[in-house]
N, C-alpha and C positions, 0 to 999 in steps of 0.2 A: 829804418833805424832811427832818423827824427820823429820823434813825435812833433805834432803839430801843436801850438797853442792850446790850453786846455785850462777850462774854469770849473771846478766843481766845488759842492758846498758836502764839507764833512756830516754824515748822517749819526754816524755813530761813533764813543768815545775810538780813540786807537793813537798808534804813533805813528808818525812821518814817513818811515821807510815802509811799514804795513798798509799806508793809506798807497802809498805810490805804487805797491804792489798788485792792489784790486785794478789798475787803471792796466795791466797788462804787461808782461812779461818782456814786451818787448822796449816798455818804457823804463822797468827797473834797469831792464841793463842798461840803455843811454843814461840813467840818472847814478847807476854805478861805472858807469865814461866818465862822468861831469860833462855832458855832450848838450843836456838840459840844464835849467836852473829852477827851483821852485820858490816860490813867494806862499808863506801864511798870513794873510791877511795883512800883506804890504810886509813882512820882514821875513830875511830867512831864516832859517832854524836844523837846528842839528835831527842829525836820522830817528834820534830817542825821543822825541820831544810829540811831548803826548797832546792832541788834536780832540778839541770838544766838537760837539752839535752845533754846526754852526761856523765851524770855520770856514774860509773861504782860502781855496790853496790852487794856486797860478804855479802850471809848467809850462813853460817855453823853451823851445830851442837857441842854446849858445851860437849865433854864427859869430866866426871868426877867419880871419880873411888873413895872406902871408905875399 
């Protein structure tokens, strides 16, 4: 259910929650936990937010400790 560490470079136009989406099914739902967090090209951004050729988008996993 963590995904691990993940670099990839956006190939095609799209938006944020559709790009998290190709990465796998089991990453959407920890990224609908907020269990992950994503970086576009060093800043985050809303699920709408439309992703050119070129972007470079960082998810990693939240640890959080109690």
């Amino acid at each position: 259910m963590y995904p691990s560490l993940t670099v990839k470079v956006v190939e095609e136009p799209t938006t944020l929650r559709e790009f998290i989406a190709t990465l796998g099914k089991d990453t959407l739902y920890a990224y609908d936990r907020r269990v992950v967090g994503v970086f576009v090209n060093d800043r985050r951004l809303w699920d709408s937010a439309k992703l050119k050729p070129g972007d470079r988008v960082v998810v990693f996993p939240i640890i959080v400790g109690g």
